[in-house]
N, C-alpha and C positions, 0 to 999 in steps of 0.2 A: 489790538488786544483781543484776549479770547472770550465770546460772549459765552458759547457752550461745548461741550465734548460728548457727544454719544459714541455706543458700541455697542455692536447685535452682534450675535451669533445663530446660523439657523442649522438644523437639522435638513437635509437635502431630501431626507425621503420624506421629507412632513409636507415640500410643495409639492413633490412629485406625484404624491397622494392624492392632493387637494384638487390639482389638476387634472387628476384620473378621475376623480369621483365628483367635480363639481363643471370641467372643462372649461367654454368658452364666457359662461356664467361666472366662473370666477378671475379668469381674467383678465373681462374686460371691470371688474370691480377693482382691482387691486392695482393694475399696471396700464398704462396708457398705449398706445398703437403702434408708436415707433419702440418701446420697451417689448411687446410682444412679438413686433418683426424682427429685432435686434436678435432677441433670447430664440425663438425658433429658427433662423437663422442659423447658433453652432451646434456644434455635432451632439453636446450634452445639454442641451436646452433647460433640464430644471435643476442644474448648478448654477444658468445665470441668472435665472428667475430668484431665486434663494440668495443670491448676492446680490441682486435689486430689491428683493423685501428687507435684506437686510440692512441694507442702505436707508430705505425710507424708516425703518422702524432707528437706526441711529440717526435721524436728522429729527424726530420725532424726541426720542429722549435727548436730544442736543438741545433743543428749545426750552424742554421741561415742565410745558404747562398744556400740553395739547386735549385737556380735559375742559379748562378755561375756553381752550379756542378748538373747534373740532376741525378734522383737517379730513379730505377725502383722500385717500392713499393717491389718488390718480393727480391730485396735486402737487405734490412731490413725484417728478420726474426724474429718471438715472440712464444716463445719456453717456456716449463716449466722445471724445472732440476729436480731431484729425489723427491726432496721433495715440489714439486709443484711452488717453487716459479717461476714468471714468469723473464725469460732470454734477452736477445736481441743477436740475430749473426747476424752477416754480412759478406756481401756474393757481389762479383765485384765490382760495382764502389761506392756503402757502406763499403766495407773495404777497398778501394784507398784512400778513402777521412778520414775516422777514424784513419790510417793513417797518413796521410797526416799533419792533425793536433794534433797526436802524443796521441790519448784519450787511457789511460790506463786501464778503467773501464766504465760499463753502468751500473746503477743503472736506475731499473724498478716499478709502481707501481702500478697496472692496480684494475679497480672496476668498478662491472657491477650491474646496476637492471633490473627490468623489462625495464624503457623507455630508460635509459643512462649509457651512459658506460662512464668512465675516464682513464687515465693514464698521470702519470709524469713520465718521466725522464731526469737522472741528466747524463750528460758526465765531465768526471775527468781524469784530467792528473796529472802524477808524479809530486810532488815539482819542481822549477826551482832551477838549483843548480849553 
């Protein structure tokens, strides 16, 4: 069953920005090591970066109470599996709270252009038996 459904949209030039003006200060805040080798790695590097914040900020409003429970962006990980699709792990107080209210699955759906990046995802927990 569906526990939550998030969806972000980001402006590409707002990471690309943040990046320029804040560099490896911002982030190592925001993204984890394998998300930063991943995203400098393609050729447009802060379209992927912008489809990973937007990923975390929709698994963020998917849970819906991230004020209750604070989460460091770098616990929410966006990951691609072998055959590229994009992942979500969690990592301390993003798997306390995953957790916590019992989510069995994260379903991810990230898209980038030139200005905008998006992603949805869906958190789902087993049937109630």
């Amino acid at each position: 069953m569906i526990f939550g459904l998030g969806t972000d949209i980001v402006e590409v030039f707002r990471l690309k920005d943040a990046i320029k003006k804040w560099g490896d200060s911002f982030l190592s805040k925001i993204f984890t090591l394998r998300e930063i080798r991943y995203s400098n790695s393609r050729r447009f590097s802060h379209q992927h970066f912008a489809a990973r914040f937007a990923a975390k900020e929709a698994v963020i409003k998917a849970f819906g109470e991230w004020r209750q429970f604070p989460i460091r962006w770098t616990d929410i990980e966006v990951l691609n599996d072998k055959e590229g699709k994009p992942i979500i792990e969690f990592h301390r107080d993003a798997l306390k709270l995953k957790n916590r209210k019992k989510v069995s699955e994260v379903v991810v759906s990230m898209s980038h252009s030139k200005n905008y990046a998006i992603a949805n995802v869906i958190l789902l927990k087993k049937g109630i038996k």
